[in-house]
C-alpha positions in Angstrom: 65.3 2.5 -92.8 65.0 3.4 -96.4 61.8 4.4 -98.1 62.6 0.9 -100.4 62.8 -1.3 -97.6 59.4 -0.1 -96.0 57.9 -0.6 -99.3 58.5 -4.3 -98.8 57.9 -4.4 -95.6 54.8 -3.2 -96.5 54.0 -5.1 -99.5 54.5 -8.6 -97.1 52.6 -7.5 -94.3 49.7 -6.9 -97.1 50.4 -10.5 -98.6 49.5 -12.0 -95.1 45.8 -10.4 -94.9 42.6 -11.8 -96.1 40.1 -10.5 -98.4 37.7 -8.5 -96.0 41.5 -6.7 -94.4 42.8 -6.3 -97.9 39.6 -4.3 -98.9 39.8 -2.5 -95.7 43.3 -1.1 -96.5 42.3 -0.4 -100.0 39.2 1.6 -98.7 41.6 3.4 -96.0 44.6 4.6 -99.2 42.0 5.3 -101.2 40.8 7.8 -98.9 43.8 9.1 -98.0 44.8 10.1 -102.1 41.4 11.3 -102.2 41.5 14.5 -100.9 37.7 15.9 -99.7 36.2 18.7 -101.8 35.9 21.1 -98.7 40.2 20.1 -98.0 40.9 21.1 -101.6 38.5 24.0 -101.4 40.5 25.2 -98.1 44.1 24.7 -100.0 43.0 27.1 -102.9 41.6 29.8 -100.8 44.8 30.0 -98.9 46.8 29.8 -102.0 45.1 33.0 -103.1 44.9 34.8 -99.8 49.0 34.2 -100.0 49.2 35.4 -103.4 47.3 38.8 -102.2 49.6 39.3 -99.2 52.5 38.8 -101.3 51.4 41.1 -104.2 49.9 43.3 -101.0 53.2 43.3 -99.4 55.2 43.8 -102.6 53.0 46.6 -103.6 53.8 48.5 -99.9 57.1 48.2 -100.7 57.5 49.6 -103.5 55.8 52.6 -102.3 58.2 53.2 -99.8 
């Protein structure tokens, strides 16, 4: 199945809700696109602890 196609498959299975479903799959992808401070907070603190272990790594080799 191609991305496309579950996009309209999608899109018509959203047509056949009601308003209170609707909002409640609005409040659900919201969510998901938002992501929480402390999950963005996480994300850069391991992109700089990779950064030191590469620079770390590329420093003790160049040693050798």
């Amino acid at each position: 199945m191609t991305i496309t196609h579950e996009k309209l498959k999608i899109l018509e299975s959203l047509g056949s809700l009601d308003q209170g479903q609707t909002e409640e799959v609005l409040k659900y992808i919201k969510g998901l696109l938002q992501a929480p401070k402390a999950e963005a907070d996480y994300n850069r603190f391991k992109r700089e602890a990779m950064k030191e272990i590469r620079q770390a790594l590329n420093n003790s080799r160049k040693r050798f």
